[in-house]
PASEBA-1860 file (N, C-alpha, C; in nm, 3 decimals):
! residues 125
1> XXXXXXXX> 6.297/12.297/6.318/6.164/12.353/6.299/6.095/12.287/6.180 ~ 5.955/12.274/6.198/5.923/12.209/6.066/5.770/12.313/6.084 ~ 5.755/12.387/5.946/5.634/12.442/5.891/5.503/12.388/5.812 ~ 5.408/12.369/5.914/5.322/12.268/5.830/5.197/12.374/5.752 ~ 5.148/12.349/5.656/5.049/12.458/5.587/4.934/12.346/5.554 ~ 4.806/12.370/5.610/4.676/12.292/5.560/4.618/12.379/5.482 ~ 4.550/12.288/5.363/4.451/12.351/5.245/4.327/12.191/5.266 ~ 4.236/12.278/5.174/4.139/12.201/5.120/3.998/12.198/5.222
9> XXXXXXXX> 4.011/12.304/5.301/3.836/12.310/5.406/3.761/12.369/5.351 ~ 3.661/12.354/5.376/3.573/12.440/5.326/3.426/12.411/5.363 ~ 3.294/12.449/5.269/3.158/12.456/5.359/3.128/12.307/5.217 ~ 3.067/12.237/5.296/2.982/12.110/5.190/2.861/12.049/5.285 ~ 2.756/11.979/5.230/2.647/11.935/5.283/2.672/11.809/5.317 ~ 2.594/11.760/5.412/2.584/11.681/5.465/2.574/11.507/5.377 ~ 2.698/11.432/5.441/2.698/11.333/5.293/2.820/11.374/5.193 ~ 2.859/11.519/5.172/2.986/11.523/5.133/3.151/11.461/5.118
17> XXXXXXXX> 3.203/11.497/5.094/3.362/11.475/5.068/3.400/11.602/5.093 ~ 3.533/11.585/5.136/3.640/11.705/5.125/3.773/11.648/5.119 ~ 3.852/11.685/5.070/3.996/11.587/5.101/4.071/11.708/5.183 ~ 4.140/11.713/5.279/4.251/11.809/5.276/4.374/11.757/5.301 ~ 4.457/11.823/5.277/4.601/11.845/5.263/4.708/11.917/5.351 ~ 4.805/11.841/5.392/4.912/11.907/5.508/5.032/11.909/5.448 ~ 5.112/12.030/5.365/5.254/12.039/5.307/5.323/12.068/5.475 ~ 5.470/11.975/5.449/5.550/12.052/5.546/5.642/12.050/5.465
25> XXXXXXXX> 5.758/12.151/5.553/5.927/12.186/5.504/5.966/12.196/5.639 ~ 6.088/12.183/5.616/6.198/12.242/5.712/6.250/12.083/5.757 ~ 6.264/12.085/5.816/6.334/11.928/5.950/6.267/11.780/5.800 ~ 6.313/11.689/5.859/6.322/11.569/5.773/6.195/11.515/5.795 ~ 6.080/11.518/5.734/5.933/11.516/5.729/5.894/11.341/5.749 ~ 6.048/11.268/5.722/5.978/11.115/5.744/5.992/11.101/5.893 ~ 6.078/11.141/5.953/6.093/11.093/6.096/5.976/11.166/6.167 ~ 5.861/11.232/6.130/5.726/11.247/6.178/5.664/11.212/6.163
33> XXXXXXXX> 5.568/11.143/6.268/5.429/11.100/6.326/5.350/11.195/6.262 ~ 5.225/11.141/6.187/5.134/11.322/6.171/5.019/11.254/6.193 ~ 4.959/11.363/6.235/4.830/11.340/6.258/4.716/11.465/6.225 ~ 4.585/11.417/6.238/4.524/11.562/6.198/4.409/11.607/6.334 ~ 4.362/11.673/6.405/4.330/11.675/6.498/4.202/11.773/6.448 ~ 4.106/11.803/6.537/3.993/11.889/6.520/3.973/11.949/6.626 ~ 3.914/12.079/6.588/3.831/12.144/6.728/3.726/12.210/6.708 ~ 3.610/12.228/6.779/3.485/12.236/6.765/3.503/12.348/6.855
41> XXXXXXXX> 3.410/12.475/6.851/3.354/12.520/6.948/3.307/12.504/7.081 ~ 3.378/12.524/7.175/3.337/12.456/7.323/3.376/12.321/7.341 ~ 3.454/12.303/7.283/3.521/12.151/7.305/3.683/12.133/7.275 ~ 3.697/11.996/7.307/3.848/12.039/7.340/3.910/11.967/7.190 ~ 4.021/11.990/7.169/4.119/11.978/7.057/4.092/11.770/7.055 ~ 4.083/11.737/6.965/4.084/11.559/6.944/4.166/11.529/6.822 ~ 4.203/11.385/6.831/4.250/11.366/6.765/4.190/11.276/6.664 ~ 4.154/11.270/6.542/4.072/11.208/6.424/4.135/11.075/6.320
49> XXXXXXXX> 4.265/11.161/6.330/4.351/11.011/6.283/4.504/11.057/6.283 ~ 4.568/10.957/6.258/4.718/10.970/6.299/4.815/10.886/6.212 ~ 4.927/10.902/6.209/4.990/10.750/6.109/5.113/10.795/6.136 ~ 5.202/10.683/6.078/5.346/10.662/6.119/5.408/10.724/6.038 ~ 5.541/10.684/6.017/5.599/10.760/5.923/5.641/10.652/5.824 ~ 5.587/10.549/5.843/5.623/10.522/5.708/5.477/10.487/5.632 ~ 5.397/10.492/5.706/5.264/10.503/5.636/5.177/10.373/5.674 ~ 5.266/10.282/5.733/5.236/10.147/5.751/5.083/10.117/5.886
57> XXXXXXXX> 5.120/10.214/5.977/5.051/10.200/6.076/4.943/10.384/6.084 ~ 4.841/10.310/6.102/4.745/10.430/6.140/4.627/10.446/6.258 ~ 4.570/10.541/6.289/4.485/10.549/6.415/4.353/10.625/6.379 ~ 4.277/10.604/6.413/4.111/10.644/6.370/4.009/10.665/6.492 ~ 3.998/10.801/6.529/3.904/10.820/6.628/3.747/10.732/6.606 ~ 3.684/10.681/6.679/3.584/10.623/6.673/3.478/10.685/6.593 ~ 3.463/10.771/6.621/3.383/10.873/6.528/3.402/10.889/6.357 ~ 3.528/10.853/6.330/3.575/10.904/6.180/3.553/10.739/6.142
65> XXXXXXXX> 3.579/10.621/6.212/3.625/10.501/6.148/3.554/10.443/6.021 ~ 3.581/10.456/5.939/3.523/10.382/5.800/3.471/10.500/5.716 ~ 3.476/10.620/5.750/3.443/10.753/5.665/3.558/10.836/5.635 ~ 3.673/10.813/5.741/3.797/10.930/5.692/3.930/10.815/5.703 ~ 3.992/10.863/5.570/4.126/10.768/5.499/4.212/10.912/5.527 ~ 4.346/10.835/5.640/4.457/10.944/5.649/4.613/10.832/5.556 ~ 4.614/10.936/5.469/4.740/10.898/5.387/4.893/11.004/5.444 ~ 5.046/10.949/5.382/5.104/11.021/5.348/5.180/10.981/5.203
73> XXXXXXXX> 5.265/11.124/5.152/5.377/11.114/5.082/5.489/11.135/5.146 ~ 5.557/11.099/5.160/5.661/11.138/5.211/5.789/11.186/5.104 ~ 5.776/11.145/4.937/5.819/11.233/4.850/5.778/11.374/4.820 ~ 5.664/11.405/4.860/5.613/11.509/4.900/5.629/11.621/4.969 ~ 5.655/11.528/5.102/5.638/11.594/5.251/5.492/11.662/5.256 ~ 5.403/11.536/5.238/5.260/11.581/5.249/5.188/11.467/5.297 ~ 5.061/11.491/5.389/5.000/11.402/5.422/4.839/11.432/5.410 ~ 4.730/11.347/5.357/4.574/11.411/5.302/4.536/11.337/5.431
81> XXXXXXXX> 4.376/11.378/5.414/4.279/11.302/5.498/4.129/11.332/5.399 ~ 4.119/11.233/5.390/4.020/11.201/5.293/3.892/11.168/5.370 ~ 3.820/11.296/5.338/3.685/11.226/5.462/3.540/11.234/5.402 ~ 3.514/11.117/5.415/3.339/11.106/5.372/3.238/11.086/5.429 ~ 3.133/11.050/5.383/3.013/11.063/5.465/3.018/11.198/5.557 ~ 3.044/11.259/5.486/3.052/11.395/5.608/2.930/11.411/5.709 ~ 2.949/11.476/5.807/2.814/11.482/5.921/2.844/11.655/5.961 ~ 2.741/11.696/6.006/2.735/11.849/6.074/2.794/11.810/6.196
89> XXXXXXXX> 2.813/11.711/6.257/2.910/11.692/6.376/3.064/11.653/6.370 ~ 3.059/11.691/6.240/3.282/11.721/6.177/3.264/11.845/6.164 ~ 3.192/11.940/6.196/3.231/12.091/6.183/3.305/12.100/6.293 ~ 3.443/12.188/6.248/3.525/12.215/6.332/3.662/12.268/6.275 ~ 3.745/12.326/6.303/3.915/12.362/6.283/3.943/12.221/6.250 ~ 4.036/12.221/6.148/4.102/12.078/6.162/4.261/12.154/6.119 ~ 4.320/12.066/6.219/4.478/12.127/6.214/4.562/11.985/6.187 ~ 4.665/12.040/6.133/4.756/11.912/6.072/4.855/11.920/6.198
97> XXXXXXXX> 4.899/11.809/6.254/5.013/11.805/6.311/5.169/11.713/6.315 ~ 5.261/11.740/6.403/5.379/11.642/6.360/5.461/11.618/6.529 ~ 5.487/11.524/6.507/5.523/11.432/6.645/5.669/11.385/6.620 ~ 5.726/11.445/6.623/5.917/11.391/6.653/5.914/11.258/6.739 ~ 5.854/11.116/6.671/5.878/11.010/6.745/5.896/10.909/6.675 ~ 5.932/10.767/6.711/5.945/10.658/6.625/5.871/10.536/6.688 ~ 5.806/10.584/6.795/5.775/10.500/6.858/5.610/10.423/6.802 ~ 5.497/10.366/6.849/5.393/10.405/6.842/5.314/10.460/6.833
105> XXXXXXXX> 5.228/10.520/6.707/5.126/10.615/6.727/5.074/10.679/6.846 ~ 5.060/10.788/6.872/5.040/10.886/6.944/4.938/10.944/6.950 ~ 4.798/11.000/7.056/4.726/11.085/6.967/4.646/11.202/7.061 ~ 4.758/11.179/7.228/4.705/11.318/7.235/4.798/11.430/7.215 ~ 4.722/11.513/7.194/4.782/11.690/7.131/4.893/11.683/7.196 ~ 4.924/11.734/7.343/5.024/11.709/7.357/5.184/11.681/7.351 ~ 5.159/11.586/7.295/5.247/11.489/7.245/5.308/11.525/7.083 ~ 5.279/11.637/7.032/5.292/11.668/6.898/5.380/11.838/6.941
113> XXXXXXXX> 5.428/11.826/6.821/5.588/11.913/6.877/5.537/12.001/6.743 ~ 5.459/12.006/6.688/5.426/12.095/6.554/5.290/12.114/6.553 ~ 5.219/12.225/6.497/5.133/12.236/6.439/5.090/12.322/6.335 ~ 5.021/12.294/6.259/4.995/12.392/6.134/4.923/12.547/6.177 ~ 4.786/12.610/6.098/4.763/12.693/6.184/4.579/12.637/6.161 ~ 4.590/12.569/6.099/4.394/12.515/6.054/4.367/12.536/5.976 ~ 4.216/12.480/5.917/4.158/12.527/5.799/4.022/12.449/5.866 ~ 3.897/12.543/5.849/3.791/12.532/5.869/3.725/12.459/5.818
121> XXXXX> 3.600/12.297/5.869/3.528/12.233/5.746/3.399/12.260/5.804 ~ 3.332/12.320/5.755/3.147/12.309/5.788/3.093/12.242/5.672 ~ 2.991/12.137/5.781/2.921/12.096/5.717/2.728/12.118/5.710 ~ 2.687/12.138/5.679/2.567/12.179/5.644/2.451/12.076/5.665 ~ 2.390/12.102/5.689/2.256/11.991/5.732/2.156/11.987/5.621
END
């Protein structure tokens, strides 16, 4: 089992920053894939960015590319997502997740064997 906990959502204007944050415990946090996924109202769960476990390789929904930086620690057992240029069209749940794989990045839901429980980002116009 691995327990993932997200912090750091919250309400900011348009053009903002937010960083948030995914602690896990339990199971061995490097042999996970994580990724952070979103969901909007009336739409379905996506995936925003993703990375390996050793940090080397990462994935960027078209939408986020060149505005949101997904890091990990893995001394930690934590992984951020650093997102800028914020837009009122990143309002949404954003949930941290974890993928028991070694293979290639991954990035539909699916495919992820963990999830946190969310943390809300609105952004403001």
């Amino acid at each position: 089992q691995v327990q993932l906990v997200e912090s750091g959502g919250g309400l900011v204007q348009a053009g903002g920053s937010l960083r948030l944050s995914c602690a896990a415990s339990g199971r061995t946090f490097v042999n996970y894939v994580m990724g952070w996924f979103r969901q909007a109202p009336g739409k379905e769960r996506e995936c925003v960015a993703a990375i390996s476990w050793s940090g080397a390789s990462t994935y960027y929904a078209d939408s986020v590319k060149g505005r949101f930086t997904m890091s990990r620690d893995n001394g930690k057992n934590t992984v951020y997502l650093q997102m800028n240029s914020l837009k009122p069209e990143d309002t949404a749940v954003y949930y941290c997740a974890a993928d028991l794989w070694f293979g290639s990045i991954r990035h539909a839901p699916r495919e992820y064997d963990y999830w946190g429980q969310g943390t809300q980002v609105t952004v403001s116009s």
